[in-house]
C-alpha atoms as an extended CHARMM CRD file, in Angstrom:
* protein
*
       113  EXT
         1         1  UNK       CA              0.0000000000        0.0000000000        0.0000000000  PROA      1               0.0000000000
         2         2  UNK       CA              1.0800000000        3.8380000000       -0.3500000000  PROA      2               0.0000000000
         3         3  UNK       CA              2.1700000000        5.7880000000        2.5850000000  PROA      3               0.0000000000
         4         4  UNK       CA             -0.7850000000        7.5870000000        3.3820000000  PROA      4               0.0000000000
         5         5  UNK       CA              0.9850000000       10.9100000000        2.9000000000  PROA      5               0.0000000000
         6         6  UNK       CA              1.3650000000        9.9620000000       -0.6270000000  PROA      6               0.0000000000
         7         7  UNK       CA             -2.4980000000        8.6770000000       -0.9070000000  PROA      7               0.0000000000
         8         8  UNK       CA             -3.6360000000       12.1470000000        0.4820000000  PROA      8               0.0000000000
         9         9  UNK       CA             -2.2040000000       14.1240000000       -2.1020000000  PROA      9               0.0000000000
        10        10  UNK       CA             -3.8310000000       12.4190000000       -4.7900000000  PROA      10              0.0000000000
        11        11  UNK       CA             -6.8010000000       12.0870000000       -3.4040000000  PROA      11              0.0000000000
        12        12  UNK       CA             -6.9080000000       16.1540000000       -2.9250000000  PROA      12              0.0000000000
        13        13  UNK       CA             -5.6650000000       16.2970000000       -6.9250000000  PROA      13              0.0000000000
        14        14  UNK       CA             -8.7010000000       13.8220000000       -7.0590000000  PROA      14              0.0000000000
        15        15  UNK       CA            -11.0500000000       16.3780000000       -4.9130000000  PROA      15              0.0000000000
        16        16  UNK       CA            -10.3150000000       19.5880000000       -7.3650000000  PROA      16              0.0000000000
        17        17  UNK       CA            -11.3190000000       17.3020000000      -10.2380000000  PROA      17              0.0000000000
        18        18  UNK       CA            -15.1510000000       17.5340000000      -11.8740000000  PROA      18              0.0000000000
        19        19  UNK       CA            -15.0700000000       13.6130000000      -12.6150000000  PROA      19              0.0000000000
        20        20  UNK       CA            -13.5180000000       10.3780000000      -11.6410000000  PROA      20              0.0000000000
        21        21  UNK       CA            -13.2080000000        6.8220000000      -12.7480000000  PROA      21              0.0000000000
        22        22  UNK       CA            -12.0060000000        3.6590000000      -11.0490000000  PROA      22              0.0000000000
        23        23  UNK       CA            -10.3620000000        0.3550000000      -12.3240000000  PROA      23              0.0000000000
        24        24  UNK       CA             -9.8500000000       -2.1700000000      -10.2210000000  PROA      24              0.0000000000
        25        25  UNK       CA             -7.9840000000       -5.7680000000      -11.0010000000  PROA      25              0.0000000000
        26        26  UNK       CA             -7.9950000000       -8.8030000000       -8.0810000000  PROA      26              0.0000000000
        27        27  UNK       CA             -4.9760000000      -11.3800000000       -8.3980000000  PROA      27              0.0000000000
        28        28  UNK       CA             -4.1950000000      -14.0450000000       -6.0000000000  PROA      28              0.0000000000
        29        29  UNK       CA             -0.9580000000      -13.3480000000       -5.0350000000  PROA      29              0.0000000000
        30        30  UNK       CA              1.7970000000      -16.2780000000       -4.0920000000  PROA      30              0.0000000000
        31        31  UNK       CA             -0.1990000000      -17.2320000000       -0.7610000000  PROA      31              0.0000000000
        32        32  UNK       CA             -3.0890000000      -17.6380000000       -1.7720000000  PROA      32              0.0000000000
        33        33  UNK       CA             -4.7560000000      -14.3740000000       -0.3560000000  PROA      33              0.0000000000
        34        34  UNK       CA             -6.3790000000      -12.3890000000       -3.0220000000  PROA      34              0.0000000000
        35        35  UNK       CA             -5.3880000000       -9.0450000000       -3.5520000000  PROA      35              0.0000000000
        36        36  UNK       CA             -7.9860000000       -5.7350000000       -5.6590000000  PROA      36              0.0000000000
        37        37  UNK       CA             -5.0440000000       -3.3610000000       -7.1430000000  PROA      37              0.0000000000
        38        38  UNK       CA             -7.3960000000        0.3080000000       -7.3680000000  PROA      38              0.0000000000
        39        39  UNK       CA             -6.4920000000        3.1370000000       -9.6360000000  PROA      39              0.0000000000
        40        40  UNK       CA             -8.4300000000        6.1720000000      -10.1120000000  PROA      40              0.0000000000
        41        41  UNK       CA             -8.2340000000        7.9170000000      -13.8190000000  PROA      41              0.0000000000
        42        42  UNK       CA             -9.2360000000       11.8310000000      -13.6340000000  PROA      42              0.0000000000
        43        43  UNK       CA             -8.8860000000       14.7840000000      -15.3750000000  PROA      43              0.0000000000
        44        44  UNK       CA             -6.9650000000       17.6480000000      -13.9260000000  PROA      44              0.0000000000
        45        45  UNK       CA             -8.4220000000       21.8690000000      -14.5310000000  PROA      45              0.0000000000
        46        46  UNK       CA             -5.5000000000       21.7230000000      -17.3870000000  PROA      46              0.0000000000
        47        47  UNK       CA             -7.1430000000       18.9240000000      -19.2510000000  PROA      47              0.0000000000
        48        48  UNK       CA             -5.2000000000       16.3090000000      -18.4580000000  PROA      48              0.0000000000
        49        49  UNK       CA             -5.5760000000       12.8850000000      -17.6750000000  PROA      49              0.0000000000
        50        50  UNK       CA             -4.0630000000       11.2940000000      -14.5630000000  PROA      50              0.0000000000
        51        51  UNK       CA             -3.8870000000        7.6550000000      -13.5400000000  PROA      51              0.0000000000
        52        52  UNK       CA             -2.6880000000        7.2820000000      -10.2340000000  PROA      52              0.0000000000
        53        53  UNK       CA             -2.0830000000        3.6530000000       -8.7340000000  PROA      53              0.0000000000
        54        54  UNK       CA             -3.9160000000        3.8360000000       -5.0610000000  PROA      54              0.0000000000
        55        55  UNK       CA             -2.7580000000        0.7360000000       -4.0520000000  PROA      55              0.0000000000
        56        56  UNK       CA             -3.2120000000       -3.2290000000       -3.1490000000  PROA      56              0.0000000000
        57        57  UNK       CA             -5.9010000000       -4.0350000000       -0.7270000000  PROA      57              0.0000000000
        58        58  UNK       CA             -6.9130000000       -7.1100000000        1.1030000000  PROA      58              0.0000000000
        59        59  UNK       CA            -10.0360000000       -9.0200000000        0.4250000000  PROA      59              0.0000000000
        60        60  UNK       CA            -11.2280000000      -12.4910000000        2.2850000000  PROA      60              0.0000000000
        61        61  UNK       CA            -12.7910000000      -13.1900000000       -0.9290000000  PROA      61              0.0000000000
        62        62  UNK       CA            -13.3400000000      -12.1020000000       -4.8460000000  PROA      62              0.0000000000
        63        63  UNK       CA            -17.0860000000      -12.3760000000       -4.7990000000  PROA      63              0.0000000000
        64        64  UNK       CA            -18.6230000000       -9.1940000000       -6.7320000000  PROA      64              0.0000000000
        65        65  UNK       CA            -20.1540000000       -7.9890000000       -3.2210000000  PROA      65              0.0000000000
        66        66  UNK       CA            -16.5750000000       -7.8520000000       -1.2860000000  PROA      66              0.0000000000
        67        67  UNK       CA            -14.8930000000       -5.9440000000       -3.7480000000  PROA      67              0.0000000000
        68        68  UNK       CA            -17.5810000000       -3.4240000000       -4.2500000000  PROA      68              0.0000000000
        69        69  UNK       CA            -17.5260000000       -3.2950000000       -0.5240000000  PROA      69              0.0000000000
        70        70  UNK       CA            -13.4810000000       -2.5110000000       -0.8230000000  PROA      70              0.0000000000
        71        71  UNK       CA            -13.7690000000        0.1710000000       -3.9150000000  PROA      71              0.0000000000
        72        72  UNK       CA            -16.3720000000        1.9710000000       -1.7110000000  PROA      72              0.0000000000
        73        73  UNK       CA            -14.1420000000        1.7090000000        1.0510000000  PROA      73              0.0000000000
        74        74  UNK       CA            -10.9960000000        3.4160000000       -0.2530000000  PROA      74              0.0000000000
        75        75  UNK       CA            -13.3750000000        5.8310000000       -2.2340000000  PROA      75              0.0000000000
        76        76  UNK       CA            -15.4370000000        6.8080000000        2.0310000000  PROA      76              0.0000000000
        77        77  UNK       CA            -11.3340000000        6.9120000000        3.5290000000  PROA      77              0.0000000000
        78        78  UNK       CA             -9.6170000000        9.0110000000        0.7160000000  PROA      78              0.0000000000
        79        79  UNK       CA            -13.1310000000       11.4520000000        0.8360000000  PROA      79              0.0000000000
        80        80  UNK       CA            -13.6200000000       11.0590000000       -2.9560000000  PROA      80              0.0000000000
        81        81  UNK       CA            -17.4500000000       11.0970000000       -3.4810000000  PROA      81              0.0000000000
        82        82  UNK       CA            -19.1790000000        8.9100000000       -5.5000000000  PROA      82              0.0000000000
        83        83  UNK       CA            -21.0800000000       11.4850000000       -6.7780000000  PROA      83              0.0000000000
        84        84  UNK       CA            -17.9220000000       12.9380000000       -9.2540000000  PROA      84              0.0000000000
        85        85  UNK       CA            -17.6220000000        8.8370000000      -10.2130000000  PROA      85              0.0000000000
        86        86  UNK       CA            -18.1610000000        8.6710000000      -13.8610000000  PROA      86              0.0000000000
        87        87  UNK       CA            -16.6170000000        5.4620000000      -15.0980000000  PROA      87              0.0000000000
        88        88  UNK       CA            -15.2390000000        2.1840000000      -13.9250000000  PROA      88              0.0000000000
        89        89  UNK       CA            -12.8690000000       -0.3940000000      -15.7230000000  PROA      89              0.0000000000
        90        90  UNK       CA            -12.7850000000       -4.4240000000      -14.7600000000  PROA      90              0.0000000000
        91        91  UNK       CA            -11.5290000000       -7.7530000000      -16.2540000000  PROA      91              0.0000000000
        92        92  UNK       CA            -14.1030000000       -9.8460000000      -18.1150000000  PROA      92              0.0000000000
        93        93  UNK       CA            -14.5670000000      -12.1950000000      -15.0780000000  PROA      93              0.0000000000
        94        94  UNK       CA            -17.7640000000      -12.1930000000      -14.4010000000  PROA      94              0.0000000000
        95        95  UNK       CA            -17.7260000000      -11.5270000000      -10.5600000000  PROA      95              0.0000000000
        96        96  UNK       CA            -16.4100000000       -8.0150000000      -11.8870000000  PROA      96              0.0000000000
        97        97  UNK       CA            -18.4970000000       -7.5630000000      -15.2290000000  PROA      97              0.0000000000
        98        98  UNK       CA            -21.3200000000       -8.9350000000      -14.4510000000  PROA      98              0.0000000000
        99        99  UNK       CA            -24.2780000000       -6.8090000000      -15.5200000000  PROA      99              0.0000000000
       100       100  UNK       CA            -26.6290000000       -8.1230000000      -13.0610000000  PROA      100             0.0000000000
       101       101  UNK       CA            -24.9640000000       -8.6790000000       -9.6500000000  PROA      101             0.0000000000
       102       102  UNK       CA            -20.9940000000       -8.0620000000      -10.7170000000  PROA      102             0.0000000000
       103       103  UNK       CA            -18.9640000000       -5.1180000000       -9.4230000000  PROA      103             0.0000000000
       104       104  UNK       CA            -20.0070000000       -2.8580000000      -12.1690000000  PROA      104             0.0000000000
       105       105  UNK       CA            -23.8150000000       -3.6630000000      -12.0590000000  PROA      105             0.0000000000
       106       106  UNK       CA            -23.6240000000       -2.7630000000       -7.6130000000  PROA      106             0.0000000000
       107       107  UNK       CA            -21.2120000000        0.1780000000       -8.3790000000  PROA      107             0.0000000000
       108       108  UNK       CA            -24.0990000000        1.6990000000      -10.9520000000  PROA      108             0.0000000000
       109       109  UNK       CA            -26.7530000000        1.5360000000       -8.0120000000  PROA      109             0.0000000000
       110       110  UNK       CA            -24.9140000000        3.5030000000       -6.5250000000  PROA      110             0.0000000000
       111       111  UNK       CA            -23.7640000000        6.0050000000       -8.7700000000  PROA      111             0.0000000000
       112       112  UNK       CA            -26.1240000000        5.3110000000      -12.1620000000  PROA      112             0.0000000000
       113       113  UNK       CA            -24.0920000000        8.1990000000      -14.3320000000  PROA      113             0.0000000000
């Protein structure tokens, strides 16, 4: 994970920004734990993009519910509302793309734009 110092200054980049989007990726990693890498993609007042790596987070499991849980998570600590969310990126597993019940299905309840 990034030192938090680190994390707070892009989140407040993040902040100034009209828009946001969020891709997130989970690997098992060598132990068998599996691990949701999060980067946020947003457009700076110069009209810019930015993608800035947030980090590798913990999750007891990959089911589409625990790692909309974790997105939300990192979104409530780093105070970037989901209001400004505009987009999200996933893999084609269906846990994560699922139109129904996947990742990107629970994260348009709660932001439908």
């Amino acid at each position: 994970m990034l030192p938090l110092s680190v994390q707070q200054d892009i989140a407040h980049d993040i902040q100034q920004s009209p828009y946001f989007a969020v891709v997130a990726d989970g690997t098992t990693d060598i132990s068998g734990l599996e691990q949701l890498s999060i980067t946020v993609q947003y457009l700076q007042h110069d009209l810019t993009v930015n993608d800035d790596f947030l980090g590798m987070y913990k999750c007891p499991n990959s089911t589409a519910h625990t790692i909309t849980k974790a997105i939300l998570d990192v979104l409530l600590r780093l105070q970037l509302p989901t209001d400004k969310m505009r987009g999200h990126g996933f893999d084609g597993a269906a846990n994560m793309s699922g139109k129904l019940n996947g990742v990107q299905a629970r994260l348009c309840k709660v932001q439908p734009k």
